[in-house]
C-alpha positions in Angstrom: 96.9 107.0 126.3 98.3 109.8 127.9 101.5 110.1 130.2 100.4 112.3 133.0 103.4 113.3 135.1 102.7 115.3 138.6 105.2 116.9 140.7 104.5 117.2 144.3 105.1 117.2 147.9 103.8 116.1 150.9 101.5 118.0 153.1 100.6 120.2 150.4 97.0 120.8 150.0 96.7 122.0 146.3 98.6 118.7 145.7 96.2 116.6 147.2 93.5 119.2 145.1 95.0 118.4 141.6 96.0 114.7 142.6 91.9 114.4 143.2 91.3 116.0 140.0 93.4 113.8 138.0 91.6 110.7 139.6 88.2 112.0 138.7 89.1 112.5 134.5 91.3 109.5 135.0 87.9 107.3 134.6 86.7 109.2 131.2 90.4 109.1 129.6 93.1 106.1 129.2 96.2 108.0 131.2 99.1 106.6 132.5 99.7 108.5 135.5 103.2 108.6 137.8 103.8 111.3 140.8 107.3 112.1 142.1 107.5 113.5 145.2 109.8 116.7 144.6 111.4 116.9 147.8 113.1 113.5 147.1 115.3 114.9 144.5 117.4 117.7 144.9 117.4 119.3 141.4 113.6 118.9 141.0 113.0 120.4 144.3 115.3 123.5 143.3 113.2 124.1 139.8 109.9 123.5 140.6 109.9 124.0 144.4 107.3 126.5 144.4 105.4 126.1 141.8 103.9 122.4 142.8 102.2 121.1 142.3 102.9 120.7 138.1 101.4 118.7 135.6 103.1 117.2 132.6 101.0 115.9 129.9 103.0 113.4 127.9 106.2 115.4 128.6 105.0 119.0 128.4 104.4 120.9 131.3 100.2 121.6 131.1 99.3 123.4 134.7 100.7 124.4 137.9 99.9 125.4 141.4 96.0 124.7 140.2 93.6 122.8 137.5 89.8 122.2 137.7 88.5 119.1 135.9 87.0 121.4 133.1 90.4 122.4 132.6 92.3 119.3 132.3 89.4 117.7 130.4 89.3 120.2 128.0 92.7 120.2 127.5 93.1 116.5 126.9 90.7 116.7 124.6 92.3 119.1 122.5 95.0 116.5 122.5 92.7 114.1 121.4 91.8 115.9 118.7 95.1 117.3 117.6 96.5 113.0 117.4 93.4 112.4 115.0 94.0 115.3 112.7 97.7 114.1 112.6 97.0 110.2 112.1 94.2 111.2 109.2 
């Protein structure tokens, strides 16, 4: 399972965008997924203010501002991959 963490805002249409997105690969992969709203904490607000919204993958920052579900599936599987190779 993957910890997806998304930074956003409200009344920010590329949030709602990627938030959609994440939804849709959400039903192929086993994800864990939390959104903070930025603007409810003062330091994130001041270092990612205008980037959001920004995806973590399990801790790492994987996109911001904008993903398309090829991207995000792509990259999770690349994930995928890369935790078998280790556990083998």
């Amino acid at each position: 399972m993957w910890e997806i963490l998304l930074y956003t805002r409200k009344d920010c249409c590329l949030c709602e965008e990627m938030k959609e997105i994440v939804r849709k690969v959400a039903g192929e992969f086993p994800l864990d997924v939390k959104e903070i709203d930025i603007d409810s904490v003062a330091d994130l607000q001041e270092k990612y203010g205008s980037e959001v919204p920004v995806l973590f993958i399990n801790g790492r920052k994987a996109f911001k501002v904008r993903v398309t579900e090829r991207e995000l599936k792509k990259r999770l599987k690349r994930l995928r991959k890369e935790a078998v190779a280790s556990s083998g």
